[in-house]
C-alpha positions as CSV (number, residue, x, y, z in Angstrom):
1,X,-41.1,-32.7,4.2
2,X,-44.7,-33.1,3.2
3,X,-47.2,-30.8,5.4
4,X,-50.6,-33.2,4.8
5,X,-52.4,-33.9,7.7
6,X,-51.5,-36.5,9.8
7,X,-53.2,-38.3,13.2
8,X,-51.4,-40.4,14.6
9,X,-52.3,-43.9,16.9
10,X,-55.6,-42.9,17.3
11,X,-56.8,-46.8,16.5
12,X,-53.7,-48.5,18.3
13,X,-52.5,-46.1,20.6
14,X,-49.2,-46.6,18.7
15,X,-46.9,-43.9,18.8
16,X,-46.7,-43.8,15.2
17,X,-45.0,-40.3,15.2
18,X,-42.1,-41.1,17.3
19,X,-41.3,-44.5,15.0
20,X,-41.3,-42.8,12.0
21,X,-39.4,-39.9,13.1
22,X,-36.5,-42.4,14.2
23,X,-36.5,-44.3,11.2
24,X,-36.3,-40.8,9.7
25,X,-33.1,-40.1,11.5
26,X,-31.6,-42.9,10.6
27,X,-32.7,-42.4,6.9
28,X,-31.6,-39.0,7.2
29,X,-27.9,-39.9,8.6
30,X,-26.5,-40.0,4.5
31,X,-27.7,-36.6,4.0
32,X,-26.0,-35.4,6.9
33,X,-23.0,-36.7,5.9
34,X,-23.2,-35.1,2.8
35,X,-23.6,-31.9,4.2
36,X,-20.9,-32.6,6.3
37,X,-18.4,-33.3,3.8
38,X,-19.5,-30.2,1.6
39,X,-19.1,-28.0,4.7
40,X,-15.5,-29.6,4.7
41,X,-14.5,-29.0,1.6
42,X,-16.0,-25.2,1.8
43,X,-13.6,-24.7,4.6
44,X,-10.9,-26.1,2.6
45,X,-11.8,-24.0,0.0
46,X,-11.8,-21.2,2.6
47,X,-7.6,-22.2,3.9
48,X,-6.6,-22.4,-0.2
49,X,-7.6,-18.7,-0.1
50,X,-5.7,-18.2,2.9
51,X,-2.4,-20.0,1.4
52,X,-2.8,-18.4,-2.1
53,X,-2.9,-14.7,-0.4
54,X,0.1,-15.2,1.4
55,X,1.9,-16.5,-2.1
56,X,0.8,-13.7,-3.5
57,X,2.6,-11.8,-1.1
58,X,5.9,-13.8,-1.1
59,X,5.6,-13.5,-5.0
60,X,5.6,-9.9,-5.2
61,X,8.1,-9.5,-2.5
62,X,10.5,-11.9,-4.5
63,X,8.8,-9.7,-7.9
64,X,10.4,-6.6,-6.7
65,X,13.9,-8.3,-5.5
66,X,14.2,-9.7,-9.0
67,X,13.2,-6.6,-10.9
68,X,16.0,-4.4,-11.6
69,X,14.8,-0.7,-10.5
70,X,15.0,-2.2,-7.0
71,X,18.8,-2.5,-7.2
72,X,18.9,0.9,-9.7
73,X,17.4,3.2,-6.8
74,X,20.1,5.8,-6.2
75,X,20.4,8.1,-2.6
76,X,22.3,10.8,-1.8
77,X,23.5,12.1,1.1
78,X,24.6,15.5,2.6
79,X,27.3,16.4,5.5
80,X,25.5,19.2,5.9
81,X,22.0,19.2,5.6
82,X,20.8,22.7,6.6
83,X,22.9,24.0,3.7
84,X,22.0,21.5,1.0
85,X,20.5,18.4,0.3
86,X,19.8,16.3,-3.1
87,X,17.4,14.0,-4.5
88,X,18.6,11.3,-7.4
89,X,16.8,9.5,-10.0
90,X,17.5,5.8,-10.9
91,X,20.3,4.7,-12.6
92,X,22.5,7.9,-11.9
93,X,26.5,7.5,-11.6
94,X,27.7,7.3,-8.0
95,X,29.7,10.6,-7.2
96,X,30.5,12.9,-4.5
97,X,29.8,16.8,-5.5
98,X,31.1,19.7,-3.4
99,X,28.3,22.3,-2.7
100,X,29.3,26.0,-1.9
101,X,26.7,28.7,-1.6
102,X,27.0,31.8,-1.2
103,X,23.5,34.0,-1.7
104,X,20.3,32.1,-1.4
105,X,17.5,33.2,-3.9
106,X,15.0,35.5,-2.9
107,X,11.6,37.7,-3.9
108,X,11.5,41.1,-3.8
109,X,9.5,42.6,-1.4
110,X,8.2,46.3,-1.1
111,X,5.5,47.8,1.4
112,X,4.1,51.2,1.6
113,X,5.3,54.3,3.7
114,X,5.9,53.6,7.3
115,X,4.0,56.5,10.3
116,X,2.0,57.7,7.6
117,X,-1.6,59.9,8.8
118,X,-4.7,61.0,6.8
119,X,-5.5,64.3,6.0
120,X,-6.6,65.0,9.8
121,X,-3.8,63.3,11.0
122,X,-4.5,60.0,12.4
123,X,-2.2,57.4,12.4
124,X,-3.1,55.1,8.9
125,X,-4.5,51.6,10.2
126,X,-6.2,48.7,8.1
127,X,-9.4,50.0,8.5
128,X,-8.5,53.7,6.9
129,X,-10.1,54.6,4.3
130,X,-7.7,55.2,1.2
131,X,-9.3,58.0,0.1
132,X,-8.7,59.8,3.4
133,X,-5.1,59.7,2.1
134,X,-3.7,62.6,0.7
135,X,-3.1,62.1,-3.0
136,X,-5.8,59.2,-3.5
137,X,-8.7,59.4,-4.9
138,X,-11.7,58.0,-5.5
139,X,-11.3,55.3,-9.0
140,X,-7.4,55.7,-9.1
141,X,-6.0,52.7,-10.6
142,X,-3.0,50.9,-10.4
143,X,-1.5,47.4,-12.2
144,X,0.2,45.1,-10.7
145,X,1.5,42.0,-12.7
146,X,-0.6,43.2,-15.6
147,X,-4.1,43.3,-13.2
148,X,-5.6,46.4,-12.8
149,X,-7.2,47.9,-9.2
150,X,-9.3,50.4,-8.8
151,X,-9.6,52.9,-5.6
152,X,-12.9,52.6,-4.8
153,X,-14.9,54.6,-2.0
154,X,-14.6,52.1,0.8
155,X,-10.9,50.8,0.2
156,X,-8.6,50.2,3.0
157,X,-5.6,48.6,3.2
158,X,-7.6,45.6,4.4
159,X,-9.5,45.5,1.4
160,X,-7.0,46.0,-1.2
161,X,-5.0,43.5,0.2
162,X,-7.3,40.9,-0.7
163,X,-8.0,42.6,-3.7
164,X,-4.6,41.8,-4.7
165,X,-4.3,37.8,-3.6
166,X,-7.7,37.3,-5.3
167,X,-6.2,38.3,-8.5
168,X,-3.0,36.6,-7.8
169,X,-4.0,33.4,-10.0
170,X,-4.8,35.5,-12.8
171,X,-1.3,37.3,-12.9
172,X,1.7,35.1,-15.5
173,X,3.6,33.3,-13.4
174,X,6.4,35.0,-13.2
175,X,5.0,38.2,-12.2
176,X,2.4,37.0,-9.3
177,X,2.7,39.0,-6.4
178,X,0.8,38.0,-3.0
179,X,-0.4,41.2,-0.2
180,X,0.1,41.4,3.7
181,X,-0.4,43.7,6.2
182,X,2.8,44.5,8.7
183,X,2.6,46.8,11.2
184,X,-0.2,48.5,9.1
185,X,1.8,48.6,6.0
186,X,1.0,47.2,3.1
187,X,3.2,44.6,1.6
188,X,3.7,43.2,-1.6
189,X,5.8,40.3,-2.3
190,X,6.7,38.6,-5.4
191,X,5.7,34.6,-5.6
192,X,8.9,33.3,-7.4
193,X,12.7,34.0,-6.2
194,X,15.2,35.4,-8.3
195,X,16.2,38.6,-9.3
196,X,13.2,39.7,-11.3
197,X,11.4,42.8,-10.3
198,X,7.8,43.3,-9.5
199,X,6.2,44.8,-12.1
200,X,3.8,47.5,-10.7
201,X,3.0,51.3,-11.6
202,X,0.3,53.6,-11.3
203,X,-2.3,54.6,-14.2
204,X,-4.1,56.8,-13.2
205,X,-4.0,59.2,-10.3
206,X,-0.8,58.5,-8.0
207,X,-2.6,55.7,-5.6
208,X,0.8,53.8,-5.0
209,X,2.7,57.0,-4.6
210,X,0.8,58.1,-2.2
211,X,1.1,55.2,-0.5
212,X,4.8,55.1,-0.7
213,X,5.3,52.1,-2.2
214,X,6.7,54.3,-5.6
215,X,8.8,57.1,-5.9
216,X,8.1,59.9,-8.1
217,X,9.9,58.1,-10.8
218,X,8.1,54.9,-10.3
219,X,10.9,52.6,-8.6
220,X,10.3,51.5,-5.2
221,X,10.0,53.2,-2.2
222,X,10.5,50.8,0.7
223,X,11.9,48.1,-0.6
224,X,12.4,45.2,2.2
225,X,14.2,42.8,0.3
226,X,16.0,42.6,-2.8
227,X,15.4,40.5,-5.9
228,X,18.1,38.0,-5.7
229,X,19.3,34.8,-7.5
230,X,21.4,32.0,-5.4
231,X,24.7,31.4,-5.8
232,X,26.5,28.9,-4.9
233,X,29.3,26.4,-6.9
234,X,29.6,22.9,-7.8
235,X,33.0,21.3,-7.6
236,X,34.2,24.8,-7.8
237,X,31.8,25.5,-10.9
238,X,29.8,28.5,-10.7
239,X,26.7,28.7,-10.7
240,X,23.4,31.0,-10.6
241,X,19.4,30.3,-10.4
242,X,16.4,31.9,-9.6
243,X,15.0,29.3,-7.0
244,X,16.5,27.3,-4.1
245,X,14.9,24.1,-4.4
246,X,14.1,21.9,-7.0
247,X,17.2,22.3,-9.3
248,X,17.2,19.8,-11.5
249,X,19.6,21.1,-14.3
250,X,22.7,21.7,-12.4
251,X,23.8,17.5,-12.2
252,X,22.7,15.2,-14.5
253,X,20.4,12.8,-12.4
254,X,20.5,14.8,-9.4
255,X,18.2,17.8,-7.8
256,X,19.7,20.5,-5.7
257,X,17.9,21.9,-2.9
258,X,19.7,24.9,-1.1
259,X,18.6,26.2,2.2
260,X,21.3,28.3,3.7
261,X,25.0,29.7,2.9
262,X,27.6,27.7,3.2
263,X,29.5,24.3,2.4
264,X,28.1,20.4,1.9
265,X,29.3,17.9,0.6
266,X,26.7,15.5,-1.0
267,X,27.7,11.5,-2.3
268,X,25.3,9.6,-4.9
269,X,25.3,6.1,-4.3
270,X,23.1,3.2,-4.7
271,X,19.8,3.2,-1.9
272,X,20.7,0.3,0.0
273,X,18.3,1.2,2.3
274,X,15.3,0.8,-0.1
275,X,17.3,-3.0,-0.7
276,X,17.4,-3.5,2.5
277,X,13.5,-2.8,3.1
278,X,13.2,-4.8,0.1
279,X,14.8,-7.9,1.7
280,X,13.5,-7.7,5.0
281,X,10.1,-7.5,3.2
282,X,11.1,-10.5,1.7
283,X,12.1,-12.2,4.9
284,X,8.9,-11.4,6.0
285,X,6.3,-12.6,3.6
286,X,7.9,-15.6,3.4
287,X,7.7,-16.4,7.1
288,X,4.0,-15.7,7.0
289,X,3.6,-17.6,4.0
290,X,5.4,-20.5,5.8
291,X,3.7,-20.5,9.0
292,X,0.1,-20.4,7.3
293,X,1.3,-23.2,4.9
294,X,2.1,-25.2,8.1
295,X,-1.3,-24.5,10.0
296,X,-3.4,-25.8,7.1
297,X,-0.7,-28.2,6.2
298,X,0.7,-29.8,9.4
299,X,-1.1,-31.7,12.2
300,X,-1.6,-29.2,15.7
301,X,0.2,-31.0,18.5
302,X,-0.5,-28.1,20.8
303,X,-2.2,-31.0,22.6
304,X,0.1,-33.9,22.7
305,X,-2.9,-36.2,23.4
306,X,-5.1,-34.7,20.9
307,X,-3.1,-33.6,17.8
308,X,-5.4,-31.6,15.4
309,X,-4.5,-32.6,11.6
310,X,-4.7,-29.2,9.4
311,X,-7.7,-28.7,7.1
312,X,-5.0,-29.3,4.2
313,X,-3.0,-31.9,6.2
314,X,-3.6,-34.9,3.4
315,X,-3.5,-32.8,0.1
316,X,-0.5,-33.4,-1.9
317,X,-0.1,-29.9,-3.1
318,X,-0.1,-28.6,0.2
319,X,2.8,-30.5,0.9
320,X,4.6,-29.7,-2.3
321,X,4.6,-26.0,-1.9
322,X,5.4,-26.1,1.8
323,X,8.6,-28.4,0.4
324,X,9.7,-25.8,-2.5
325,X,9.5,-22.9,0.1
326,X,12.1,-24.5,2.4
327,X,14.4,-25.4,-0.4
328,X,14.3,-22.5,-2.2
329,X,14.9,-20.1,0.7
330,X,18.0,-22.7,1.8
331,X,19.0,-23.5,-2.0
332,X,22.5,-23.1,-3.1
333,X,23.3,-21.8,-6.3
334,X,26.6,-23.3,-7.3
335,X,26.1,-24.3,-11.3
336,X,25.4,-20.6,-11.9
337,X,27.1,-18.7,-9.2
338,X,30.9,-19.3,-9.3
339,X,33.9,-18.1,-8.9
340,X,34.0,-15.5,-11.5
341,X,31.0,-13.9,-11.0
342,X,30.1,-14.2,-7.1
343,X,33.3,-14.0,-5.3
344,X,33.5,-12.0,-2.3
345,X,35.9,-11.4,1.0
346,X,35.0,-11.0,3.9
347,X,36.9,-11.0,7.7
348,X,39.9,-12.1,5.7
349,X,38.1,-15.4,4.4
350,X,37.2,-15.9,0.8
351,X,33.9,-17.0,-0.4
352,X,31.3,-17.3,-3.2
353,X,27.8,-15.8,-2.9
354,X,25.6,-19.0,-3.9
355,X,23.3,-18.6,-1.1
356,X,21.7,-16.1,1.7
357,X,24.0,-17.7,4.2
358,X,26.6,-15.5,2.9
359,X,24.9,-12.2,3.2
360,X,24.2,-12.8,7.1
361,X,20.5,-14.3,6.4
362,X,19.5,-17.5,7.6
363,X,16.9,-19.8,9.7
364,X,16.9,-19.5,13.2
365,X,14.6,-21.1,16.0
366,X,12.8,-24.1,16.1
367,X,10.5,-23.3,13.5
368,X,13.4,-22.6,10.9
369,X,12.0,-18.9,9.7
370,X,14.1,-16.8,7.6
371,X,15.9,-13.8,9.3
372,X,18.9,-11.5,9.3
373,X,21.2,-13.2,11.5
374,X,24.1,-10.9,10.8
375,X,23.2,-7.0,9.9
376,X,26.6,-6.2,10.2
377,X,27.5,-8.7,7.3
378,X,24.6,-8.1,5.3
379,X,25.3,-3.7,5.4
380,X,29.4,-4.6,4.3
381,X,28.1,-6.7,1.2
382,X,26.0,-4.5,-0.2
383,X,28.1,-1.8,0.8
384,X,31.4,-3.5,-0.7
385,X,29.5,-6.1,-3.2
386,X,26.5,-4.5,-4.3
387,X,26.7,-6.5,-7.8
388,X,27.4,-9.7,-6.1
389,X,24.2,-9.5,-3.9
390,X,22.6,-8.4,-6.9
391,X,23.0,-11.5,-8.7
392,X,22.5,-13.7,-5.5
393,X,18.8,-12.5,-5.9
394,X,18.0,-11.5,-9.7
395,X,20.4,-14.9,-11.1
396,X,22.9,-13.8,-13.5
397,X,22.8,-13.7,-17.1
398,X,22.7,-16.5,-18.8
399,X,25.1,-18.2,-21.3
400,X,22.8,-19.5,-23.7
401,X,19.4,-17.6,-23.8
402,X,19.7,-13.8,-24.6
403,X,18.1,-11.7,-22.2
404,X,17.3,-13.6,-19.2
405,X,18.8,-14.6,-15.9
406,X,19.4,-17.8,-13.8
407,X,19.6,-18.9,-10.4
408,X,18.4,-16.0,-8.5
409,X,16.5,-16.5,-5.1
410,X,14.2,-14.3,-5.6
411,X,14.1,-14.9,-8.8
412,X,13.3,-18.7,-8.4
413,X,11.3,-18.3,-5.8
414,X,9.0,-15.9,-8.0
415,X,8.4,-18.7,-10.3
416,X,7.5,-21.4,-8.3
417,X,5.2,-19.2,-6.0
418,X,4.2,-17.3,-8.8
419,X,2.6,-20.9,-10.0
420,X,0.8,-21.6,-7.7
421,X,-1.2,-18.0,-6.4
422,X,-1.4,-16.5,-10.1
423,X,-5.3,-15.9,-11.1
424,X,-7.3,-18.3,-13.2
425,X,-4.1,-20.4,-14.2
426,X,-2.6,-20.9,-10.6
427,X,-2.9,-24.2,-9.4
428,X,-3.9,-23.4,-6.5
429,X,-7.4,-21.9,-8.5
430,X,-7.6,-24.8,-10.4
431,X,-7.4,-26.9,-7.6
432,X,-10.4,-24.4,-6.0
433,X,-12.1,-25.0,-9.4
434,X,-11.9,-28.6,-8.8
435,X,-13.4,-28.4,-5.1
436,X,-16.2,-26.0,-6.5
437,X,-17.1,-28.7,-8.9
438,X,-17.2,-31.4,-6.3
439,X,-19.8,-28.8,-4.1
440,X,-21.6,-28.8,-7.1
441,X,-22.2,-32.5,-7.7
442,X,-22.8,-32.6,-3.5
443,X,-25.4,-29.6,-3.8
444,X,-27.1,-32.3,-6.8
445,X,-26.6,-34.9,-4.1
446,X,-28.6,-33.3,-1.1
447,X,-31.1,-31.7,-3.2
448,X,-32.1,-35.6,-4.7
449,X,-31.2,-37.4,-1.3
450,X,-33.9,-34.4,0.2
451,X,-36.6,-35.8,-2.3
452,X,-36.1,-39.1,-1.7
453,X,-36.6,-38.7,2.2
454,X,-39.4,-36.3,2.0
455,X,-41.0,-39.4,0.1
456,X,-40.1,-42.1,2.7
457,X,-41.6,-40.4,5.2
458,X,-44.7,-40.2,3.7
459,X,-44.6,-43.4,1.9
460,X,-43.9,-44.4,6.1
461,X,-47.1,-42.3,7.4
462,X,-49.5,-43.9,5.0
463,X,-47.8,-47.0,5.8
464,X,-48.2,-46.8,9.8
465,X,-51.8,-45.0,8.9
466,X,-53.0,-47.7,7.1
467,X,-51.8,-50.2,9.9
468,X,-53.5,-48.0,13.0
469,X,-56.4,-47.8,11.3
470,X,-56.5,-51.7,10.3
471,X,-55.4,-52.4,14.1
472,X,-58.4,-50.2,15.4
473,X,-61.0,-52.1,13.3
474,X,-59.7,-55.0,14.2
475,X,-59.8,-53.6,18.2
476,X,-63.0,-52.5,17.8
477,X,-64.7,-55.6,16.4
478,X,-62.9,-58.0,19.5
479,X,-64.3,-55.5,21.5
480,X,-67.9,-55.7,20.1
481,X,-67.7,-59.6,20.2
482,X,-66.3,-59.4,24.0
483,X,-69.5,-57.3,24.7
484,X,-72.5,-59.8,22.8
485,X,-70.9,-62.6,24.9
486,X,-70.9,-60.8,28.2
487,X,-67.2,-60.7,28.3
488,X,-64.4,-59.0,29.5
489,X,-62.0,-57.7,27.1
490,X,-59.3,-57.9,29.4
């Protein structure tokens, strides 16, 4: 508004300020309105967001049932898990494999001579100095694992233990060794199972001989385990590694991991746990994507005397994709699933698997949401029909176009939800687009209607100023004449 000075029924005592600023408000009641109506469409703009997210959603849940490595994912599983257990890539055969094992792998592991004493006879601790040892001096060295140590003149077991992990990373890998003390020993244990050796000897002096931890002729003193590979058969085949876990090139498609002797079986089959977390995913995006479609779509009767129509209530798109939801989630699929590919049996009754009905999922309450009615069904078909169910969600293959697939309910309902939440070409952004352009022509809109009223209101003040000060000459001259006549100018 403009900011010049303004006095106001000084001349008529007319409250020139309070006229104009109700013409004003009237005036000003079209700009409001605008406002208004772009605050509206902001918050619709605001609920589209809401509604495309939760596509989205549904749309990747529905992406993942239609995608075949959902229904590739293979699991295994082990009657006895403490002996051995297996992981399974995709696509492996289904099969049950005997496991037997007899050894378990293991690393060799020496330490030095138990009760030994210095040269004064004490009791050999950590803190010892080495070359207080009989037979060690000072700058003996020893390799381990192709890294040379040196004795040096304040080595103690302590000391050379860390000596020896410090170097660890520098040692190949198949000869790294890593040091502990036990019961002031030293010991020495090789990283990788199997039935390698550690490869160790003195260089110069006899540092490890003294020690105990080689014999004169350089083999081991004290050894506390033996090098050892695992064991163990396969349907009766034998078989021998250097490691427990991670075998990977016994089965095709399948890694062993052993962890005790004795007997397992272990079965391959298809993961129908990850389906099942699959569909109940699903399940689940679409019921939030159906009760936010109904908020912003539907009127609120919460308040049966004041129903509350939803910000989307009157838009026609709204209504369309809250339509294709319910259908596609209750569709049946009887051109493409027929007797040939989508038979099943079940409780003694025959039937074909055209819709979710027949895998135990269904609406249920008031609000008709999606929900596995019957596990129990649901576990025996895709237990007994795993193909079957596969097709109810992916569509089969089609007859006349190479490489693609019909009638799926996931796959369907990827396409139509797909649509409408997709960036940039979804129509639920171009109908966002659309709004944005409307705020745009409203923002044009306020800014000239904001003009226009900051110039009636002072078109109005020099207007009413004009007329005061015309009213107060015109006072002011009655009263002059009133007072040369000896009047009253009441």
């Amino acid at each position: 508004m403009s900011t010049e000075f303004r006095i106001s029924g000084l001349g008529s005592g007319f409250d020139v300020g309070g006229t104009i600023a109700k013409i004003m408000e009237v005036e000003g009641r079209r700009l409001e309105s605008v406002r208004e109506a772009k605050t509206l469409r902001n918050d619709k703009i605001t609920a589209w967001i809401d509604v495309k997210k939760n596509l989205a959603s549904l749309t990747e849940a529905s992406d993942s049932l239609r995608w075949m490595d959902t229904w590739r994912k293979m699991a295994s599983t082990s009657t006895n898990a403490s002996v051995a257990t297996a992981t399974t890539a995709a696509n492996t055969a289904s099969a049950t494999y005997t496991v037997e094992v007899t050894h378990l792998a293991r690393a060799q592991t020496i330490a030095s001579a138990t009760g030994m004493t210095d040269t004064g006879g004490v009791p050999v601790t950590t803190s010892t100095l080495l070359t207080n040892i009989a037979g060690i001096s000072l700058g003996d060295q020893f390799a381990i694992g192709g890294q040379t140590f040196s004795i040096s003149n304040t080595e103690t077991l302590a000391s050379l233990r860390d000596k020896i992990n410090a170097a660890t990373s520098s040692m190949p890998g198949n000869d790294q060794v890593t040091a502990t003390i036990l019961d002031n020993r030293l010991v020495l244990q090789r990283v990788n199972t199997g039935s390698d050796s550690i490869s160790l000897s003195d260089t110069t002096g006899t540092p490890l001989e003294s020690l105990g931890i080689l014999d004169a002729s350089g083999s081991p003193s004290n050894e506390l385990l033996s090098a050892q590979d695992a064991e163990f058969t396969v349907n009766g085949a034998a078989v021998t590694r250097s490691s427990n876990t991670g075998l990977a090139d016994v089965v095709e498609g399948v890694t062993l991991n052993l962890y005790s002797t004795g007997y397992s079986e272990i079965t391959v089959g298809r993961d129908n746990a990850a389906i099942k977390e699959a569909i109940n995913t699903f399940i689940d995006a679409y019921n939030t994507a159906a009760e936010v479609n109904e908020f912003y779509g539907t009127w609120d009767r919460s308040d049966p005397s004041n129903p509350v129509p939803g910000l989307l209530q009157d838009n026609s798109m709204m209504r369309e994709i809250t339509y294709k939801l319910r259908s596609l989630a209750g569709q049946m699929m009887n051109t493409t699933h027929t007797a040939e590919n989508a038979s099943y049996q079940y409780n003694g009754a025959d039937g074909i698997m055209d819709s979710l009905q027949h895998i135990g999922i269904w609406t249920e309450g008031e609000l008709n949401r999606l929900a596995i009615i019957d596990e129990e069904r649901l576990d025996a078909m895709l237990e007994q029909y795993p193909d079957e169910v596969e097709n109810l969600f992916r569509g089969v293959t089609s007859e006349t176009t190479v490489g693609t697939r019909e009638g799926g309910i996931a796959l369907t309902m990827y396409e139509s939800t797909r649509s409408f939440s997709s960036d940039l070409d979804g129509w639920i952004d171009i109908g966002i687009e659309n709004i944005n352009d409307e705020i745009s022509r409203q923002d044009d809109q306020i800014e000239r209607l904001t003009r226009e009223l900051e110039m009636k209101e002072t078109m109005l003040w020099r207007q009413f100023g004009a007329m005061d000060e015309a009213i107060g000459k015109m006072k002011s001259g009655f009263d002059y004449l009133i007072g040369q006549i000896g009047g009253s100018n009441n």
